[in-house]
N, C-alpha and C positions, 0 to 999 in steps of 0.2 A: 646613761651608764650608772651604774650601782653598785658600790664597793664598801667592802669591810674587813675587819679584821678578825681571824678568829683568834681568841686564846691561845695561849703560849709563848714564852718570854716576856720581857718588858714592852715589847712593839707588836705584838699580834704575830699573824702571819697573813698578809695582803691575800684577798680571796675578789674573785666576781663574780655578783651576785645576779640573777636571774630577774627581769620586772615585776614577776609574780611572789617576788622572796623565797621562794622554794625552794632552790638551788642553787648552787656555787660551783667554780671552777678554780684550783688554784691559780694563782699567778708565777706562783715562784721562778719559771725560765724569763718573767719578763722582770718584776723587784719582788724581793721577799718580804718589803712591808710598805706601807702606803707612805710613809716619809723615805724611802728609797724613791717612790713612783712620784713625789712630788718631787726631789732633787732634780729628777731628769726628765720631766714633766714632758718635753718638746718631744722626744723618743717615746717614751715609755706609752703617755696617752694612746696614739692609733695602735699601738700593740694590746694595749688594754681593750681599746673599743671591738677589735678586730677578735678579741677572747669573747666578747660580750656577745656580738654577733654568733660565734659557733653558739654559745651556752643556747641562747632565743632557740638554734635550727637544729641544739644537739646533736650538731658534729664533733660534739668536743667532750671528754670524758667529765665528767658532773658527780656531786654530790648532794644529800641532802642538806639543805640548811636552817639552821637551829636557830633561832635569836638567842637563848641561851647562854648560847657557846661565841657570841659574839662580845669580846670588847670591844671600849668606844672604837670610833675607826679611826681614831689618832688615840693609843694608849696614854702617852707623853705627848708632849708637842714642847717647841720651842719656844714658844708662844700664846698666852690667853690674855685675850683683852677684848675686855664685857662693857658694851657700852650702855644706852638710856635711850632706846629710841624711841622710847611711847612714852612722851614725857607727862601725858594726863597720868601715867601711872605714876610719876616723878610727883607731879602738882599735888596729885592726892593723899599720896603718903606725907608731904610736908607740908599739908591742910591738915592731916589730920593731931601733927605734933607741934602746932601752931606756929612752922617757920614760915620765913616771906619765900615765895618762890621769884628769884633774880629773874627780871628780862630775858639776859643770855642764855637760859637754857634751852630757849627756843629758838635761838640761832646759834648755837655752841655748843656741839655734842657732850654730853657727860659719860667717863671712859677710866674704867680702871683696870690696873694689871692683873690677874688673880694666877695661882698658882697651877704651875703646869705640869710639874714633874711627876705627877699620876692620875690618873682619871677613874671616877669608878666604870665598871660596864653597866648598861644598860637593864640589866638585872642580877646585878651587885646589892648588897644593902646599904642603907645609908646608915653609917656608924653615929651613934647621936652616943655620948660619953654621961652630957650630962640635960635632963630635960628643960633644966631651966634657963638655959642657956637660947631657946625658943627658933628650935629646928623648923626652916619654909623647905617649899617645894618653890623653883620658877620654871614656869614653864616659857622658853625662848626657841629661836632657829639662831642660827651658828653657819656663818659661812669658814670654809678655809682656802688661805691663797698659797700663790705661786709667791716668787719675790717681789715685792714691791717696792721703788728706789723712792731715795728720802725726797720729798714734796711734791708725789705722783698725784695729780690732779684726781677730780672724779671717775672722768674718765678712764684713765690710767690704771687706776685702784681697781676699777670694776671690772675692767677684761684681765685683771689677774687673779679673780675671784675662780678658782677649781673644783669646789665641793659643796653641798650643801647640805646640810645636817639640823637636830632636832637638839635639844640642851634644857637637863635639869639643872641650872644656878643653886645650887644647896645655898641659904645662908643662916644665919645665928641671928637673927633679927635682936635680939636682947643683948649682944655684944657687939651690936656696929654704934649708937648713941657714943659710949666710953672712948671707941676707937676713933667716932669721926671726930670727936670735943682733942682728941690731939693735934689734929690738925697733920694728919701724917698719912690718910686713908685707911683702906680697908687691911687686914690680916688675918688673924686670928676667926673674926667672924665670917671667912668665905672660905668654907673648907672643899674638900674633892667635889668639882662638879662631874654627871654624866651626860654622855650622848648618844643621840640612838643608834640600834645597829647598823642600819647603815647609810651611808653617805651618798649623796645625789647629784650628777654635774646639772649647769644652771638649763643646760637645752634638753634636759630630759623631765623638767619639771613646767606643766601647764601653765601654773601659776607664776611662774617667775618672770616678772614684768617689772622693767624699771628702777631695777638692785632690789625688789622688792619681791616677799615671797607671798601671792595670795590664795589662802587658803585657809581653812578650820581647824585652828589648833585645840586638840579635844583632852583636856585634863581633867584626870579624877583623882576622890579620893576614897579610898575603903568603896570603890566601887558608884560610888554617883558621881554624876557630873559636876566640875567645878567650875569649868569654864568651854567654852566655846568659840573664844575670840577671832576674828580674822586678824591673822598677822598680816595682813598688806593693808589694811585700814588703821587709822591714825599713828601710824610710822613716820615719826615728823622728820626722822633721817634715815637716810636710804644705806643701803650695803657698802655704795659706792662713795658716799659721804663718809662715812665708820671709816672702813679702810685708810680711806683719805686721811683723816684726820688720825689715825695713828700713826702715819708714817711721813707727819706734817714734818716734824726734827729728827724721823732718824727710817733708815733703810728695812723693810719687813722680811724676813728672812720664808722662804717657803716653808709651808706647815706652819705658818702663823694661823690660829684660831681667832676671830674675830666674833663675838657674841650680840644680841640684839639689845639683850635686855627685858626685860618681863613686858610680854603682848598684855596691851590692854588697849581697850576697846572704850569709847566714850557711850555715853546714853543716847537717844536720838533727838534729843532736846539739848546737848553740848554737855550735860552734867554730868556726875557719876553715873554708873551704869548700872544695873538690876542684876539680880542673881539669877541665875534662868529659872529657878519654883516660881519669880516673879516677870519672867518675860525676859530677861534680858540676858547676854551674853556670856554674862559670869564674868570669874577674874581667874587669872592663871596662875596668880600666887596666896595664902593664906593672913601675908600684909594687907592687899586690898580688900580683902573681904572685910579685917578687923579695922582698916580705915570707912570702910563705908558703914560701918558697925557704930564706929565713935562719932561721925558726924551725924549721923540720922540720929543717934539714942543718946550718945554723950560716952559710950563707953565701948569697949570692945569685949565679946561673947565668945566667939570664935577662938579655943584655943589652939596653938600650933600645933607640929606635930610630936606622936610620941610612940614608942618601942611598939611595934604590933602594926603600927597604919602603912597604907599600903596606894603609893604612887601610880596615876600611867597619866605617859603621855605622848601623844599619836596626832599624827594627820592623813585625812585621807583622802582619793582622788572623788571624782564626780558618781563613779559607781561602789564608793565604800569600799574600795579595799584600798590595805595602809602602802604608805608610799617611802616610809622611812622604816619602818619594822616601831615595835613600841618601845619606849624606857618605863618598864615595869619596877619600881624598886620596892622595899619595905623596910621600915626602920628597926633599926637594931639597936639593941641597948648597950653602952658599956663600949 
């Protein structure tokens, strides 16, 4: 099943969407927004799936659908917490700024809160104020749950996993140093992130094996490829671990957003990975590019992003068509 939100008010308006994205059905007689349809999750699901079915045999009145007009499919959420689960992408970035990488990150998720109270849509722009402030793109998947109680095992965590989504991470790469040297985390430098249009439960997705989502996550930018990475390869913690471990001290409230954390992909010799001009997989943010940049040369070439450039990022099933709709964004100035 596949659902979004279209535009209007602060919450969207809860819509289902057709496997082919084509078309929509509103929901409204069943909840007017997908944080309605997660509160009552036990009810509202079969009335949703039992929409989805008419929309497939069009029995059921339809419209067309826009990615456009789609905001994220949780406008708001009660909840965003972005974890590290491809920690070669962790290693590399603090290889490349010459920190020690701890033991424990390899057995101890890394997980930050990031701000929830607006999301951009998926072809929103991304507001960059000031350039030098050194705007990325991340390219991640994002599960959302139901409620989760305080010290829900893996287990636990993962059958209350309900949606599965696509996620640009915006960050300020040149203002997280100052912010982490306090010792206080992230703020400032982790502004509105987007998610794609629309959201995917885990038994309608091929690839979702194991808390894990596998498949081709395809990032560009200004139109070439920048990455191709398989998010279900070097995932060294699974959905079901993430969740877990956010809701280790305290209870997850449904409409929690749960993030991956930037896919990256190792080499096939265990090292960094190649750029795809050179064979390899790419990276799905424009930190590892300029980390693989500084350790091959000494310096990093690669500069971020700036007013004019222009985001996508998609995945797609075994016959090429998209399975989330895209997050096309372009950056804005000012």
């Amino acid at each position: 099943m596949k659902l979004a939100s279209l535009k209007g008010g602060r919450d969207g308006r809860l819509v289902v969407v057709s496997n082919d994205l084509a078309w929509y059905a509103p929901a409204d007689r069943i909840a007017f927004t997908l944080q309605d349809a997660l509160d009552d999750w036990d009810v509202c699901e079969p009335e949703l799936r039992s929409l989805a079915e008419g929309l497939e045999h069009g029995s059921v009145p339809k419209a067309r659908f826009h990615e456009h007009e789609a905001a994220s499919p949780l406008p708001r959420a009660y909840q965003w917490a972005d974890g590290s689960a491809y920690v070669n992408h962790v290693a590399l970035v603090r290889q490349a700024r010459g920190a020690e990488m701890p033991d424990s990150f390899w057995t101890d998720p890394l997980m930050y809160q990031g701000g929830s109270d607006g999301f951009l849509g998926p072809r929103d722009p991304i507001p960059l104020a000031d350039p030098a402030w050194g705007c990325d793109l991340e390219g991640e998947i994002a599960v959302v749950t139901g409620d989760v109680p305080m010290g829900a095992d893996r287990e636990t965590a993962l059958a209350a996993i309900r949606l599965v989504m696509l996620c640009n991470d915006v960050s300020l790469r040149n203002l997280i140093p100052n912010e982490l040297a306090k010792g206080f985390g992230f703020f400032q430098s982790k502004p509105a992130s987007a998610f794609s249009p629309v959201a995917v439960t885990p038994d309608a997705l091929p690839g979702w094996r194991d808390g894990k989502l596998h498949g081709t996550l395809e990032v560009e930018l200004n139109g070439a490829l920048l990455g191709e990475a398989n998010a279900g390869v070097d995932m060294t913690f699974d959905f079901g671990t993430l969740v877990a471990h956010a809701a280790r001290t305290r209870a997850l409230s449904a409409g929690t957003i749960v993030g991956s954390g930037t896919v990256s992909n190792r080499g096939p010799d265990g090292g960094p990975g190649k750029p795809v001009s050179q064979g390899g997989v790419g990276y799905s943010c424009l930190a590892e590019v300029r980390t693989i940049e500084t350790i091959t040369t000494g310096a990093p070439v690669t500069p971020f992003l700036k007013a004019g450039d222009q985001v996508r990022i998609e995945m797609r099933d075994a016959k090429r068509h998209t399975i989330f709709g895209a997050i096309e964004q372009r950056v804005a100035a000012g």
